[in-house]
GUMAR-48080 format. One line per 4 residues: their letters; for each residue x, y, z of C-alpha. Coordinates in nm, 4 decimals, padded with zeros to 6 digits. Example, Ala and Ser with C-alpha at 12.3 -4.5 7.8 and 13.67 -1.06 7.14 Angstrom:
2
AS> 01.2300,-00.4500,00.7800  01.3670,-00.1060,00.7140
END
This chain:
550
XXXX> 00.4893,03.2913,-01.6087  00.4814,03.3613,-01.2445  00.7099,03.1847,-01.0498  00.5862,02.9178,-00.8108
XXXX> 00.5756,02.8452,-00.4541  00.6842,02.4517,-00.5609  00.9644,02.6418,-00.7123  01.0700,02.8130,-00.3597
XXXX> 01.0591,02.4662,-00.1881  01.2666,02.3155,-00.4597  01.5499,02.5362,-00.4196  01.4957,02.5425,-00.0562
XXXX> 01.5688,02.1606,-00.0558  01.8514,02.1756,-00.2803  02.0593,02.4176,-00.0859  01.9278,02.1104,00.2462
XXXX> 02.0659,01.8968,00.0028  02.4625,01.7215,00.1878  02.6402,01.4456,00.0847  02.6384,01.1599,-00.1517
XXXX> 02.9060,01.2632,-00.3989  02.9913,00.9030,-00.5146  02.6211,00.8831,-00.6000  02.5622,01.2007,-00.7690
XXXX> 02.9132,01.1814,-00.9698  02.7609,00.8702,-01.0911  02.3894,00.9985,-01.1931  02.5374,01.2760,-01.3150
XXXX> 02.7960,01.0560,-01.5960  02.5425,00.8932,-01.6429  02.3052,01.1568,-01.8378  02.5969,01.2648,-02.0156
XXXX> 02.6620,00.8995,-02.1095  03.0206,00.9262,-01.9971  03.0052,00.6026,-01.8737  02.8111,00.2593,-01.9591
XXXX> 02.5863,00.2837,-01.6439  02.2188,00.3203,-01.7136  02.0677,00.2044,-01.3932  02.1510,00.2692,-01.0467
XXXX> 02.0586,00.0642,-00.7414  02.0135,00.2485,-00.4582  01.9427,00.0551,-00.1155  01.9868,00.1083,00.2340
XXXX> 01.7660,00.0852,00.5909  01.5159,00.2883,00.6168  01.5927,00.7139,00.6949  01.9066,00.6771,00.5512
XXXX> 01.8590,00.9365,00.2928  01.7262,00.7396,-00.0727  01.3903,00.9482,-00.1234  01.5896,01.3085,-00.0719
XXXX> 01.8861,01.1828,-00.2834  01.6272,01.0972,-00.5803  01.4894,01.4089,-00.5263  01.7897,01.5629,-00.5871
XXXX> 01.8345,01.3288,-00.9172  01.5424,01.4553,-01.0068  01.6698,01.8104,-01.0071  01.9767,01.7486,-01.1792
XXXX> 01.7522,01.5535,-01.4357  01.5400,01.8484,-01.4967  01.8514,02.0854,-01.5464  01.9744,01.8453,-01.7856
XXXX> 01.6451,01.8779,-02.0065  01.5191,01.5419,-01.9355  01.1848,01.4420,-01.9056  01.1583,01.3125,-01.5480
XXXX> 00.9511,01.0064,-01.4388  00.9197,00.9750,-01.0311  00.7556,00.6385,-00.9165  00.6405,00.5351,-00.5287
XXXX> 00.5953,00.2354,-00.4482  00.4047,00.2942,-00.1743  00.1127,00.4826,-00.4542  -00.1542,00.1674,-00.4510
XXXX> -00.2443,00.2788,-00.7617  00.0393,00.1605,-00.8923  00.0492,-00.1183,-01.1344  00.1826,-00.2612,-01.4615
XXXX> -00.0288,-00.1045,-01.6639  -00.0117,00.2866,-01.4991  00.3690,00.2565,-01.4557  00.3745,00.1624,-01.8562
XXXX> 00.1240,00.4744,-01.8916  00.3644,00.7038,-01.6773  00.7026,00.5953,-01.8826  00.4370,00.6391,-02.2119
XXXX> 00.3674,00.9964,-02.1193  00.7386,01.0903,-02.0550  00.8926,00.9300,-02.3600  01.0764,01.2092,-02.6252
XXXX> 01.0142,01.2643,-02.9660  01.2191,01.0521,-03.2198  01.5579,01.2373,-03.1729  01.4520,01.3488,-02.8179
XXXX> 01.7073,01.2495,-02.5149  01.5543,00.9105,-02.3248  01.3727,01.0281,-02.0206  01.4771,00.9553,-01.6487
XXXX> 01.2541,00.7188,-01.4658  01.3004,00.7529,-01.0814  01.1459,00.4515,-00.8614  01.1551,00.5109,-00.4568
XXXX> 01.0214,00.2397,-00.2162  01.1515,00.0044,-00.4741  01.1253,-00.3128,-00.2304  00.7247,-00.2624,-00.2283
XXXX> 00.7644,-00.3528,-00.6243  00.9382,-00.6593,-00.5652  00.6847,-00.8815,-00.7167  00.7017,-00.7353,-01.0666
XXXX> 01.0967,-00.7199,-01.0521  01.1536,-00.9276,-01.3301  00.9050,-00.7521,-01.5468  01.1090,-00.4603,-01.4600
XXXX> 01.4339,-00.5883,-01.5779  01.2848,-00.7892,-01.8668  01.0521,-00.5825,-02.0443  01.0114,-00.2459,-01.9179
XXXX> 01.3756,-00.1354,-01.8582  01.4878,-00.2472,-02.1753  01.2028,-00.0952,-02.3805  01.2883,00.2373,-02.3096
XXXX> 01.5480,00.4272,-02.5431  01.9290,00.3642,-02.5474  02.0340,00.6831,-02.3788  01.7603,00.6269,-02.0213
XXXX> 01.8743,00.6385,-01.7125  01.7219,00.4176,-01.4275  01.7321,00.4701,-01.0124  01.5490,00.2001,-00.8262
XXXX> 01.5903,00.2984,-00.5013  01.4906,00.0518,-00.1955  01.5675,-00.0865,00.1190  01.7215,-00.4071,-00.0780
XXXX> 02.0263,-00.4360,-00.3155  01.9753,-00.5485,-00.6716  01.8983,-00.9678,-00.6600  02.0874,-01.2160,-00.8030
XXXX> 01.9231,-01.1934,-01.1591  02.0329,-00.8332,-01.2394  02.3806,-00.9154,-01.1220  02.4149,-01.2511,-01.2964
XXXX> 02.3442,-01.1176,-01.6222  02.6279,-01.0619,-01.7814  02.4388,-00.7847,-01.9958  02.3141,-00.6279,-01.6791
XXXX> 02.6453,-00.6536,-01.5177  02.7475,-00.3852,-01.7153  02.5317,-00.1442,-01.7085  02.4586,-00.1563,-01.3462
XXXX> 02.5805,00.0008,-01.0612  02.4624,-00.0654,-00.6868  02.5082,00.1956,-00.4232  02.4748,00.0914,-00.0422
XXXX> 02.3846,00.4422,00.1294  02.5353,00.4273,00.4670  02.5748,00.6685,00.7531  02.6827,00.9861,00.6030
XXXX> 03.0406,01.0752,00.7449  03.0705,01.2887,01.1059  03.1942,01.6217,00.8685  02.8766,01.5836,00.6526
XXXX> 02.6327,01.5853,00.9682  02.8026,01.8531,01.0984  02.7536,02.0320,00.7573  02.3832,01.8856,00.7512
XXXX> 02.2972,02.0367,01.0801  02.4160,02.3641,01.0014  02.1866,02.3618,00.6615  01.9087,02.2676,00.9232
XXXX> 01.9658,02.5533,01.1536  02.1186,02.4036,01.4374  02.3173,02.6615,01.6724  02.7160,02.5541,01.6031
XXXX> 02.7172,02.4861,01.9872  02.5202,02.2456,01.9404  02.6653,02.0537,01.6462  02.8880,01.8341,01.7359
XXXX> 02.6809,01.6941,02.0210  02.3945,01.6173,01.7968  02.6154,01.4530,01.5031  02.7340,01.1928,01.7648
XXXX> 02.4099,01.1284,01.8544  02.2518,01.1191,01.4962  02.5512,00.8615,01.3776  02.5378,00.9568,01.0671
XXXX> 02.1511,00.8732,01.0060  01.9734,01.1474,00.8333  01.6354,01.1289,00.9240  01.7606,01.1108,01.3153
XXXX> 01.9805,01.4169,01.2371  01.6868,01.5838,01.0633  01.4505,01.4861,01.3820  01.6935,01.6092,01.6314
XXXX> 01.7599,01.9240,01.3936  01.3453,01.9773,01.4739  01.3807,01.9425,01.8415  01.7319,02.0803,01.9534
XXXX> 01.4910,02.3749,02.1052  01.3502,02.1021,02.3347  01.5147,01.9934,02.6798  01.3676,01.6555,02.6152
XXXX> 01.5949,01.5689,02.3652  01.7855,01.2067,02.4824  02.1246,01.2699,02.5458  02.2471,00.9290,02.4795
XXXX> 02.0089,00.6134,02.3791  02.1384,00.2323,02.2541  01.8932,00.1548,01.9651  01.8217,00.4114,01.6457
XXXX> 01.4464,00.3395,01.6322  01.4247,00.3920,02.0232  01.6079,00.7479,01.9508  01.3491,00.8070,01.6816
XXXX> 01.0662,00.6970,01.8910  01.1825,00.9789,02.1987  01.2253,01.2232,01.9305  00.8654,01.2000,01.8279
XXXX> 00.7320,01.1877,02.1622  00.9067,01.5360,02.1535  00.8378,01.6673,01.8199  00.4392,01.5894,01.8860
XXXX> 00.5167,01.8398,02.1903  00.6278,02.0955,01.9621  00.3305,02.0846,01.6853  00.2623,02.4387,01.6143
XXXX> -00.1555,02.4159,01.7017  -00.4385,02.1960,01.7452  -00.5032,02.1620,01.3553  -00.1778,02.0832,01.3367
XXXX> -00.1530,01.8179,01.5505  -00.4581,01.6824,01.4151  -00.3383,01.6791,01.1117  00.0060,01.5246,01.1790
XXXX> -00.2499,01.2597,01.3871  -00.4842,01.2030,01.0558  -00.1270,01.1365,00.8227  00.0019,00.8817,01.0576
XXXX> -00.3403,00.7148,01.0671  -00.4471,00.6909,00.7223  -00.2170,00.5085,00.4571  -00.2962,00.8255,00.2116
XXXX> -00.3077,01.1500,00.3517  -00.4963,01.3795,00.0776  -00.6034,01.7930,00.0849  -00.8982,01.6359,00.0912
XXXX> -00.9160,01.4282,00.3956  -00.7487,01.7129,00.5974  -01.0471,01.9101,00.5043  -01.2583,01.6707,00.6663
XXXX> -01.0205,01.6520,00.9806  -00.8862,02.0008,01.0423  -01.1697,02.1802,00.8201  -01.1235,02.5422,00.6108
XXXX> -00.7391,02.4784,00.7590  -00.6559,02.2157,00.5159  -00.4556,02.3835,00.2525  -00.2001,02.5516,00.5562
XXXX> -00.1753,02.2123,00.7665  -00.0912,02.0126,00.4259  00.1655,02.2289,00.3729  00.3492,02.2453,00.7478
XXXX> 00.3141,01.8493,00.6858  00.4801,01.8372,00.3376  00.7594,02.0008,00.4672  00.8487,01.7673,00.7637
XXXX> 01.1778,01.5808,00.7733  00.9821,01.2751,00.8166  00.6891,01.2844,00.6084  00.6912,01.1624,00.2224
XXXX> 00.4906,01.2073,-00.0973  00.3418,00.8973,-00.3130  00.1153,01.0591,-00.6006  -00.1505,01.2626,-00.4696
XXXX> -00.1275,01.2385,-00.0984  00.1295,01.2381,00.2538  00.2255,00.9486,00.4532  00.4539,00.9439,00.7487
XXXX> 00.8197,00.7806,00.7392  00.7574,00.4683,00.8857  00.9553,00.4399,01.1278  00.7375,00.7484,01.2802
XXXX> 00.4447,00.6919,01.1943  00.2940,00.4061,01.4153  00.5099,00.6097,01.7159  00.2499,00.8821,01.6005
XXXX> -00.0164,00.7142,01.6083  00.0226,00.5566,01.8834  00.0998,00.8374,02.0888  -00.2202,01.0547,02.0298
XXXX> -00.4343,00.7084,02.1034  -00.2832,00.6988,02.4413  -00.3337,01.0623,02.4853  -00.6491,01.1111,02.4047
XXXX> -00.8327,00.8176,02.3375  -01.1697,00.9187,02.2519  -01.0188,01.1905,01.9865  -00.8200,00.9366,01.8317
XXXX> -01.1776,00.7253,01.7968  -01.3333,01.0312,01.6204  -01.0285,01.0731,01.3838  -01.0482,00.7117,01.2948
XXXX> -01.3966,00.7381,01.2207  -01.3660,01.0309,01.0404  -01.0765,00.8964,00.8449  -01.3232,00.5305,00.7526
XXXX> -01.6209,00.7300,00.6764  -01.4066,00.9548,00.4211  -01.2843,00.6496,00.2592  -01.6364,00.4751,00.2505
XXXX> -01.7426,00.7912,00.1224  -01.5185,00.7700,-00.1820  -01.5345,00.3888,-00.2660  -01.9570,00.4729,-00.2394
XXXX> -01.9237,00.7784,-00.5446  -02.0826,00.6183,-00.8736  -01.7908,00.8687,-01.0375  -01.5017,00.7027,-00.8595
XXXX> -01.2851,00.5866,-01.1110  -01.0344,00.3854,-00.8244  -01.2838,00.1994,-00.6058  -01.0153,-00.0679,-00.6234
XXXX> -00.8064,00.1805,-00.4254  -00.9925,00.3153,-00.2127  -01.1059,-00.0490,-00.0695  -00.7736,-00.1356,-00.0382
XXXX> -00.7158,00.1826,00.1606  -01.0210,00.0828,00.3866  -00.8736,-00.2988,00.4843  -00.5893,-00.1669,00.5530
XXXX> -00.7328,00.0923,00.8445  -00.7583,-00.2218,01.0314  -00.4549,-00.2123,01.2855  -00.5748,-00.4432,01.5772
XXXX> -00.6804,-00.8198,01.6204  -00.7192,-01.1096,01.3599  -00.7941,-00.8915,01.0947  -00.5343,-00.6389,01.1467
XXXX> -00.2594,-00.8823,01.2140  -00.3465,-01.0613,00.8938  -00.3310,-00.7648,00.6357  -00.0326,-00.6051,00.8653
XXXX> 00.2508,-00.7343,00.5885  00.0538,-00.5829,00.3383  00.0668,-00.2547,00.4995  00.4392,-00.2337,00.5804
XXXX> 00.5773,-00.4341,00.2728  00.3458,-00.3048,00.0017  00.0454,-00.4912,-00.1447  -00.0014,-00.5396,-00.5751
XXXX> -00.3002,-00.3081,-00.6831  -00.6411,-00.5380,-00.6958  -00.7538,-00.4339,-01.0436  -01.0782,-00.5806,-01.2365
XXXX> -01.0423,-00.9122,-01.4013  -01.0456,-00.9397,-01.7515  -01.1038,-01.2931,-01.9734  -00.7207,-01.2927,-01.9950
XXXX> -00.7014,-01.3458,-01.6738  -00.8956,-01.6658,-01.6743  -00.6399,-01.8860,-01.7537  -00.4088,-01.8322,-01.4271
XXXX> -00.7136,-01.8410,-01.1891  -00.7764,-02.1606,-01.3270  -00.4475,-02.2614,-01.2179  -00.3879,-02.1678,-00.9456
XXXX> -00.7146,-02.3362,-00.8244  -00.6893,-02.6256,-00.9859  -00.3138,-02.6487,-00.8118  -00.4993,-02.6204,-00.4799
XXXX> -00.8603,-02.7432,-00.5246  -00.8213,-02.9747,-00.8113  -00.9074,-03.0589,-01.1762  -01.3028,-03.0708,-01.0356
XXXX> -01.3297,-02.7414,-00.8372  -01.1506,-02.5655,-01.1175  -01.4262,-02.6591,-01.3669  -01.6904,-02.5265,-01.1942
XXXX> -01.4782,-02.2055,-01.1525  -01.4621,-02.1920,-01.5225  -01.8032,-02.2437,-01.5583  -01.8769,-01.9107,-01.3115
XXXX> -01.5996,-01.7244,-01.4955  -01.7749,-01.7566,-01.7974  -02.1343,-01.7259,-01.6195  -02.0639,-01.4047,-01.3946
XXXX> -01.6995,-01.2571,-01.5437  -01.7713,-00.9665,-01.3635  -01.7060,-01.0727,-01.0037  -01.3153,-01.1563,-01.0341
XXXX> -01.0880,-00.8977,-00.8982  -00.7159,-00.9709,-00.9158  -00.3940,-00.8626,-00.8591  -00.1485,-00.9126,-01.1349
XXXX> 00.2585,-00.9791,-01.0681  00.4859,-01.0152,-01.4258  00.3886,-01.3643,-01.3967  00.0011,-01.2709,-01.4674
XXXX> -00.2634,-01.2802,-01.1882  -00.1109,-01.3682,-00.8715  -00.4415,-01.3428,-00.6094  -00.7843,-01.3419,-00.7107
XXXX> -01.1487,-01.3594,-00.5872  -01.4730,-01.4430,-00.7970  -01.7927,-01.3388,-00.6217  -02.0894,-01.4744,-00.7757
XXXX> -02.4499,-01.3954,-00.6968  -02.7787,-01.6612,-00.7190  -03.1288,-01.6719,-00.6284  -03.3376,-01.9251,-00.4922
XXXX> -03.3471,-02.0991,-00.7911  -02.9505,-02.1289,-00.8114  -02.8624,-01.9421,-01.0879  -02.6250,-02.0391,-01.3758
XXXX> -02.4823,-02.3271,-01.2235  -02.7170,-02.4448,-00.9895  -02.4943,-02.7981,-00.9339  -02.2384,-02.6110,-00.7717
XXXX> -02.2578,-02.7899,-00.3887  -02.1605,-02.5512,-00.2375  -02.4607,-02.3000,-00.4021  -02.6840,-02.6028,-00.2787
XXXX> -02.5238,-02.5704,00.0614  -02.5513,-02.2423,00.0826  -02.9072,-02.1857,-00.0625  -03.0580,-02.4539,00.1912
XXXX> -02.8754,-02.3795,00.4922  -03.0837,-02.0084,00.4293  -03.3639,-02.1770,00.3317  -03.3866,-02.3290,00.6785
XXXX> -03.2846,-01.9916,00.8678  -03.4512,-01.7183,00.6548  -03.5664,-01.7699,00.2846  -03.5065,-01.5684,00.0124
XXXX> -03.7746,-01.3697,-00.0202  -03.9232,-01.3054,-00.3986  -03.6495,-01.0995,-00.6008  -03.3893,-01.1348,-00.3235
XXXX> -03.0391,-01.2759,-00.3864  -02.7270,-01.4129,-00.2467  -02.3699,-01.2843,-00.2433  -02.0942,-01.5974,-00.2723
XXXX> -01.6901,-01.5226,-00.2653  -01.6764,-01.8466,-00.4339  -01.3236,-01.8604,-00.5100  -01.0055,-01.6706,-00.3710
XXXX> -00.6706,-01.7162,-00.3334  -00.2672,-01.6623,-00.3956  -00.0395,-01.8480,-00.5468  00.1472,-02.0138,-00.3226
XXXX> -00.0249,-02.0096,-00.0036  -00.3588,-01.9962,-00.1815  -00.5677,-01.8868,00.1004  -00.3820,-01.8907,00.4022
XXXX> -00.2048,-01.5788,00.2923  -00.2428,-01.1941,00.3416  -00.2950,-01.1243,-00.0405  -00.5826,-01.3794,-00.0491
XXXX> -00.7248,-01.2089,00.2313  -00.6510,-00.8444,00.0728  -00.8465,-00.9973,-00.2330  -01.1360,-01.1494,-00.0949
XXXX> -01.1985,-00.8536,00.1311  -01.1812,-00.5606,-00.1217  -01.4076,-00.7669,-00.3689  -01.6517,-00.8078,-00.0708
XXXX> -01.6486,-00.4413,-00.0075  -01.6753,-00.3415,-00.3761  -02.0122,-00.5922,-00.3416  -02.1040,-00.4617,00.0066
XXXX> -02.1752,-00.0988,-00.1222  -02.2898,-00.1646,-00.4997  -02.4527,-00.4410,-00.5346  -02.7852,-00.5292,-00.2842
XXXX> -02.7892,-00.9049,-00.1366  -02.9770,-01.0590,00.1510  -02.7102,-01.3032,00.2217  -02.3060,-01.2853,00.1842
XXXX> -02.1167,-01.5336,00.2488  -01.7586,-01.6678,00.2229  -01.6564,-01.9873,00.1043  -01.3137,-02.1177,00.2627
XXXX> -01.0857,-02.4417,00.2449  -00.8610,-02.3082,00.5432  -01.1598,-02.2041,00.7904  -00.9076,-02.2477,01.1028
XXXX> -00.7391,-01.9542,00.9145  -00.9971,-01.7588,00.8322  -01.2534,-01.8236,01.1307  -01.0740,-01.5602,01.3614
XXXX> -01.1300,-01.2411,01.0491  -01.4745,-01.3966,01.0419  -01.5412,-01.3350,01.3723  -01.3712,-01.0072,01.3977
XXXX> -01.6244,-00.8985,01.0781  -01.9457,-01.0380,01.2568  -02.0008,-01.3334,01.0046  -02.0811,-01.6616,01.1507
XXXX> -02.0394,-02.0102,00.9620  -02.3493,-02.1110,00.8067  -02.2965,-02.4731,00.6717  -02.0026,-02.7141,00.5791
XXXX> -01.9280,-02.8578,00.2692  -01.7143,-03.1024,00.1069  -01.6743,-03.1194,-00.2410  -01.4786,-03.3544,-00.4762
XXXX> -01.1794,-03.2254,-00.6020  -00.9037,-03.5310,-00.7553  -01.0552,-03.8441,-00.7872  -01.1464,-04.0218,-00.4378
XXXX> -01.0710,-03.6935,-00.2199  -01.3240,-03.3953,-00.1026  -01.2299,-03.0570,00.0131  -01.3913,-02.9188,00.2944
XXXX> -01.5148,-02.6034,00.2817  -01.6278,-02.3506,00.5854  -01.9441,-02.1026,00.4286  -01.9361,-01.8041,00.6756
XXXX> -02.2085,-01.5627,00.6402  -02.4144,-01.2434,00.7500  -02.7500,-01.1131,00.6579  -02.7357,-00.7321,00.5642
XXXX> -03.1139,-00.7058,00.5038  -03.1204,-00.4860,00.8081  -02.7581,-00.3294,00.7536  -02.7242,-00.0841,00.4738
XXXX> -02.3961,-00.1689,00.2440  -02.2128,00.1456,00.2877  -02.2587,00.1021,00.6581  -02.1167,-00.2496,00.6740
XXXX> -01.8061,-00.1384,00.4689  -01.7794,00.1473,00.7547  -01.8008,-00.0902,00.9949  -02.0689,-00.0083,01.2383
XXXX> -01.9014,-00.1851,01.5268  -01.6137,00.0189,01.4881  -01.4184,-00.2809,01.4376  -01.1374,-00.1221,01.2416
XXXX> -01.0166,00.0205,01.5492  -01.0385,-00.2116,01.8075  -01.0658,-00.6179,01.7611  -01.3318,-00.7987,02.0049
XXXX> -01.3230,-01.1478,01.9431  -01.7028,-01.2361,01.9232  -01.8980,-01.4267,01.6857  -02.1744,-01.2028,01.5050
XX> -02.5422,-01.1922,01.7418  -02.7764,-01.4389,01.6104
END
């Protein structure tokens, strides 16, 4: 067989490849079995080198004959049950070595830690070898252990040493005149070393700057100078705007180019790959962004569009087999205002995949509305559960389902549990504004929420909103609306999505107390779905706080 171009890049990056001998001496006794260690814990701040040190695990895993799993956590996709069907896929035959299961942006996993260290890790074979590799050292419970204690090892990757930037820098191409000068200012931090290695040709290069994410942000200001063409930039503009930057996105952006620009962006110090698409280092990537909005604002409104109506595209396909995904992708366009600053943790800390709810489920949504609306409320949930299963979405932690939302969908006559108050609420408060007309129906987020915070929390708001857009664009309503305990939370993303409150409720929840409830609503009979997802007020970009027009 030919060889391949992924081939060339591979041994490209290994002869790139400086430092981190402790690490590798480790990994590398560790496939042999030398030693007892069978997981490594590799953390440090961001730059500092984990994703191109796994890759280079990776490499030495392959040499070794291992079958190789490599994990983001940055891949929304990613769940229980596809990281199970990834380790599935790469396990040997009976007398077969254990396969190597790689895990970068380990910190955006956090919430299924202990299903990590309880179930998965220790189901695979004897002779596995772990890396979890995140910003965060192991927690208490893997060190506590005094199973895991042995069998452990933690690595904190710090600065690499002034001799191994100087050696760095050469591997990059830097003139030896230059070296030295650079490795001081790099301290040790490869990404910065790798930036400056990209823009040495520049005379805007900093000579001396206080902070390391103020040096980063001058060195993009420069790189984005130095972007080989139009496309290019473009494209470098389209990866540090969308969370998932696929071949298929560029096409829409930079057209026939696609297949050249995605592979100038691949090979930039500071961009990363999660599954199947880019995304920009982040402590670049909003520099990025923000750099092309304030020079050239009315491009960066067409690339943002561009980007939202891709994505709206995709979740719209009857074939799409992630809709899940691509919704989540959409919310989390949102960068500005209520909306934006409420799903912002979700999109720099990682979010758990929203998945379809299944009757197994039932039991924890139960809970965890019965812990915040009481005994009462969480009957009548039940009752729609087993009415209208189809309308939970929820994302699911070690623990079970952690956030939720149940949408739910009557006509005039109420549907299947027409003593809900809230359905009465609702149904009369359009009754007096617009009736139904015959055949019409209305759309009801009924329940949502996180354990925890229930719904005065980012995940309940990640929930609720990808459920409404899954509704939005495949099912036809001539009412939605949102039903709320915390509407002083919610009432500023309500505004910012043109939805007004249509009634107040209370309803009984313990004995001798009543919830109140804020219904906010919009009519779509004159807005088609897949334009409402899109957001036809281009609200995803900018955040004008006014209430929908009556």
């Amino acid at each position: 067989m030919a060889r391949t171009l992924s081939a060339v890049l591979d041994d490209a990056r290994r002869r790139g490849f400086v430092g981190r001998s402790a690490q590798l001496q480790t990994f590398d006794a560790a496939l042999s079995g030398a030693g007892p260690v069978r997981l490594l814990f590799l953390h440090g701040a961001g730059g500092i080198g984990k994703t191109t040190l796994l890759d280079e695990l990776r490499r030495r895993a392959l040499v070794a004959r291992r079958a190789v799993v490599l994990l983001d956590g940055r891949d929304l996709a990613g769940s229980m049950d596809t990281v199970e069907a990834a380790v599935a896929a790469a396990l040997p035959e009976p007398d077969g070595p254990g396969p190597v299961l790689l895990v970068d942006g380990y910190e955006l996993l956090s919430r299924l830690d202990r299903w990590f260290r309880e179930r998965l890790v220790p189901a695979l074979p004897a002779d596995s070898v772990v890396v979890l590799a995140g910003r965060e050292p192991p927690g208490r419970a893997w060190t506590a252990d005094p199973g895991w204690r042995q069998l452990v090892h933690a690595a904190d990757l710090g600065a690499m040493s002034p001799a191994e930037s100087i050696e760095l820098l050469r591997r990059l191409g830097v003139p030896e005149t230059m070296r030295d000068g650079l490795a001081r200012l790099g301290r040790g931090h490869p990404l910065t070393l790798a930036l400056l290695a990209e823009a040495c040709g520049a005379d805007a290069v900093p000579a001396a700057i206080e902070e390391l994410p103020q040096l980063v942000a001058e060195l993009c200001r420069v790189l984005v100078r130095d972007v080989p063409d139009a496309d290019h930039r473009v494209g470098l503009a389209t990866c540090a705007h969308a969370y998932r930057t696929t071949e298929d996105l560029l096409g829409c952006t930079v057209g026939t180019r696609a297949p050249e620009v995605w592979t100038w962006l691949a090979s930039r110090p500071f961009v990363g790959q999660a599954g199947d698409g880019l995304h920009l280092h982040d402590l670049v990537r909003d520099v990025f962004d923000a750099e092309f909005a304030h020079r050239n604002p009315d491009a960066y409104v067409a690339l943002h569009r561009t980007i939202r109506g891709h994505t709206v595209e995709r979740l719209a396909d009857p074939a799409s087999v992630a809709r899940h995904r691509e919704a989540t992708e959409l919310i989390l366009l949102h960068r500005r205002g209520a909306f934006g600053a409420a799903v912002r943790p979700l999109r720099d800390a990682g979010a758990l995949a929203l998945v379809p709810g299944t009757p197994g489920d039932h039991a924890d949504v139960l809970d965890i509305v019965a812990r915040a609306e009481g005994t009462d409320v969480a009957a009548l949930c039940a009752r729609w559960l087993k009415a209208q299963p189809a309308g939970l979405a929820v994302a699911r932690s070690e623990t079970g389902a952690e956030a939720f939302a149940h949408h739910v969908f009557v006509g005039a006559d109420g549907g299947p549990v027409r003593d809900d108050p809230v359905v009465r609420a609702v149904l009369d408060a359009i009754h007096r504004r617009s009736p139904l007309r015959p055949g019409e129906r209305v759309a009801i987020g009924r329940f949502l929420g996180n354990r925890g915070n229930y719904q005065h929390d980012a995940m309940a708001v990640l929930a609720g909103s990808v459920s409404s857009l899954l509704e939005w664009v495949t099912h036809p309503a001539a009412w939605w609306v949102m039903a709320t305990v915390h509407e002083s939370f919610w009432r500023p993303i309500f505004d910012y999505l043109g939805q007004s409150v249509l009634a107040r409720v209370r309803v009984r929840s313990q004995p001798g107390d009543r919830v109140r409830l804020g219904l906010a609503a919009v009519s779509p009979r004159r807005v088609a779905g897949t334009a409402r997802a899109a957001g036809a007020h281009g609200r995803t970009r900018s955040a004008p706080a006014r209430a929908a027009a009556p």
